[in-house]
Every structure is written in structure tokens, then in C-alpha cells.
C-alpha positions in Angstrom: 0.0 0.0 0.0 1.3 3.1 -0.9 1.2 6.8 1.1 -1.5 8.4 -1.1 -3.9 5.1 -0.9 -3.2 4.3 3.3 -4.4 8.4 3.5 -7.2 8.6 1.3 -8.3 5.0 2.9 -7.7 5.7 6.5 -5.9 9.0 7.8 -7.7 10.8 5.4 -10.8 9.7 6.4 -10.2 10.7 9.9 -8.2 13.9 9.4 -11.3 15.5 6.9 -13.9 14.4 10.0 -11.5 16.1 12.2 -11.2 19.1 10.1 -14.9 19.2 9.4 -15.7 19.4 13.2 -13.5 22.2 13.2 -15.0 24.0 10.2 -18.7 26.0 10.0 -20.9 23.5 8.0 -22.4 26.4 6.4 -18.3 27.5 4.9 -17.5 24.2 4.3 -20.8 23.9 1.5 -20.6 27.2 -0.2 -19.6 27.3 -3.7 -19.6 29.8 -6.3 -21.2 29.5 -9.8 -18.0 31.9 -11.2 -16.6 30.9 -14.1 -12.7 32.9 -13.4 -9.7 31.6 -15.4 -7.5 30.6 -12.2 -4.2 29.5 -13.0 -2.1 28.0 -10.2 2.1 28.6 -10.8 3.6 25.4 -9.0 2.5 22.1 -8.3 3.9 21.6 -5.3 2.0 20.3 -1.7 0.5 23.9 -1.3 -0.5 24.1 -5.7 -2.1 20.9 -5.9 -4.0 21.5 -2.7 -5.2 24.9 -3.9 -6.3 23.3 -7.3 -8.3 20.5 -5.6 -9.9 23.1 -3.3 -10.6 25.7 -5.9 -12.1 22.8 -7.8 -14.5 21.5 -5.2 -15.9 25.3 -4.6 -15.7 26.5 -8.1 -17.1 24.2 -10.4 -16.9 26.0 -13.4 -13.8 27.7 -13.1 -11.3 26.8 -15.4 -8.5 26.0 -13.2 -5.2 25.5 -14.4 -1.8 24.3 -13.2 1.5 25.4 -14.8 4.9 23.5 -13.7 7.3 21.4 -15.8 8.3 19.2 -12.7 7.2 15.5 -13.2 7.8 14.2 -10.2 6.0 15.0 -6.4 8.3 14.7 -3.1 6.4 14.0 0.1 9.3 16.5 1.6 8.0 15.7 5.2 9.7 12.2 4.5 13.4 13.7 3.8 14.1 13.5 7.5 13.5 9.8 7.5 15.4 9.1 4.7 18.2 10.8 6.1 18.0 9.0 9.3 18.0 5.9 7.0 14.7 4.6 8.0 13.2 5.4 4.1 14.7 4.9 0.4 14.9 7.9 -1.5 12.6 6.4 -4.1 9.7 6.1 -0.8 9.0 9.6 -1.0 8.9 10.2 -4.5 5.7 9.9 -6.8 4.2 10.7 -10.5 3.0 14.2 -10.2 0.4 12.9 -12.3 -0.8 11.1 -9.5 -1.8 13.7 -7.3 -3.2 16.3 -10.2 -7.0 17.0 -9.1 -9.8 16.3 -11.5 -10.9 18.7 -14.0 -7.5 20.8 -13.4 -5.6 21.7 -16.8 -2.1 21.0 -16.1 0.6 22.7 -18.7 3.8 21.0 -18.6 6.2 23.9 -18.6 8.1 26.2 -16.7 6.6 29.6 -16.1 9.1 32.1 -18.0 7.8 35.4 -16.9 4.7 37.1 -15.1 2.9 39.5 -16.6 0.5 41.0 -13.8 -0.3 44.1 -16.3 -2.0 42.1 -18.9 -3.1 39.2 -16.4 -1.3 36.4 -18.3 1.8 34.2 -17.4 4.3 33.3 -20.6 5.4 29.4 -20.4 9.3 28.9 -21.3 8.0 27.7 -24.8 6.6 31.0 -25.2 2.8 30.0 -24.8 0.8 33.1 -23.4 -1.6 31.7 -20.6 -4.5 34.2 -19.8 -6.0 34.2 -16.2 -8.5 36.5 -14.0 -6.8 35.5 -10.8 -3.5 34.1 -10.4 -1.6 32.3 -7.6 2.3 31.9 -7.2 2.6 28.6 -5.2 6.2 27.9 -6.8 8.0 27.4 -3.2 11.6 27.8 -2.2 14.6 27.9 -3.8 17.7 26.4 -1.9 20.8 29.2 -1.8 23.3 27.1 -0.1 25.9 29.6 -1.1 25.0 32.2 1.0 26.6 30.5 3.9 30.0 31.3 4.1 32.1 28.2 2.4 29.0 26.1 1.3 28.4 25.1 -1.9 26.0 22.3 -2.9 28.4 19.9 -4.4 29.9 19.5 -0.9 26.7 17.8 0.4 26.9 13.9 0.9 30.9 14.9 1.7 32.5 14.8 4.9 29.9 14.9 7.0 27.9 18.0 5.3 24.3 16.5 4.5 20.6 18.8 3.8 17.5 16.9 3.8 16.1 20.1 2.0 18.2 19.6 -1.0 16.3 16.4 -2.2 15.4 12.7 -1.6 18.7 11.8 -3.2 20.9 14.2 -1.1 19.0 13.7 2.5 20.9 9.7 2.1 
């Protein structure tokens, strides 16, 4: 049994009674008939969950996802794999996979923003329109602003980052 399957079967079920406990029923049903262009920059953790929600509440807004990554890391799981009690391979998946239903996903890299004519240019050039926009792109890893780091020196002499990747937190 894989992650996504043991939390949609069991800790998912448990977690979304939990969370609708917490939540007014009345918030939790509202949807909106709006029919916005919504496209979603990043689909990371915090992208695909936005595009699932926005989904669920916006029926017939077009939502879509722009990100060339292929692959989806449960990053929560880099600490066990670099204590050595996961593979690398454990906490990655298809990003495929986790891509909500009814979400448009472009396989590119946003190139530029362009918040003045309320479009986002893909790194092929394509010009993707939108009436709301959200930058869900995370972080990017500078190791070299600490004095004598680079990257390449992680998995050497001692100098590990579970933040770098599955690959580098072994």
C-alpha cells in the first residue's frame, strides 16, 4: 500500500472528519457558480491543494496548473530518509498522481509574469491568460550564502541537507 492510498483510505478519512468538526458546515458547502480563469504557478504540496480546493468550490472555473516538474516529493519524508529509515525512491511519486480532476495542467516552466495584462508566458513562449492568479512555486535552496558552502559539498565529509532532495538527505 502506498502513502497516497493508506491516507485517502484511512488517515484521510479521519483527518477530513476532524477538520470538518472544526470548520462552520455552512463554509465548508458554499460554492460559487464563477466561471474565473485561475491558473495556479507550482504544483507543489501547497498548488495541488489549492487546485483540488478551488475545484471543489468553483465548479466552473477553469483552473489550471502550470509547472514542468514531473515528479512530487512528500518532503515531510526527507528527515526519514536521512536518518535511514526510508529509500529515497519512498517519498517520491508521479505528479500525475496527485493532479486534481478537472485541473488543466501545462507542462512547462513559467518564463515570466505579466501581472499588467493578467497572463503568465510558459518557457516555450505560450501566453496563458488568467483572471486570478496564484504563485505557489516554493523555495529555492541558496546554499551559497553561507560562508564556504556550496552544494556539491553535500553527501561529503559529514555535510548533509534533507532540503536539497530525496537523493541528497541519504
Amino acid at each position: 500500500m502506498n502513502r497516497r492510498r493508506f491516507l485517502l483510505g484511512s488517515g484521510g478519512a479521519a483527518m477530513l472528519a476532524g477538520l470538518s468538526a472544526a470548520m462552520p458546515t455552512q463554509a465548508a458547502a458554499q460554492t460559487s457558480d464563477a466561471r474565473a480563469r485561475i491558473v495556479i504557478a507550482g504544483a507543489g504540496a501547497a498548488g495541488l491543494a489549492m487546485a483540488s480546493r478551488l475545484r471543489l468550490g468553483m465548479p466552473n472555473a477553469a483552473v489550471t496548473i502550470i509547472d514542468a516538474k514531473k515528479e512530487h516529493h512528500f518532503q515531510p519524508g526527507f528527515t526519514l530518509v536521512g536518518a535511514g529509515l526510508w529509500s529515497p525512491g519512498r517519498v517520491t511519486e508521479r505528479n500525475a498522481d496527485y493532479m486534481p480532476r478537472g485541473v488543466d495542467w501545462i507542462e512547462e516552466a513559467v518564463a515570466e509574469f505579466d501581472p499588467d495584462a493578467n497572463a503568465v508566458v510558459t518557457a516555450s513562449g505560450r501566453k496563458i491568460d488568467y483572471d486570478f492568479l496564484i504563485v505557489a512555486t516554493g523555495l529555492k535552496l541558496d546554499y551559497t550564502a553561507i560562508e564556504g558552502m556550496d552544494a556539491s559539498l553535500i553527501g561529503k565529509e559529514g555535510i548533509a541537507s534533507i532540503y536539497a532532495g530525496p537523493a541528497e538527505a541519504a
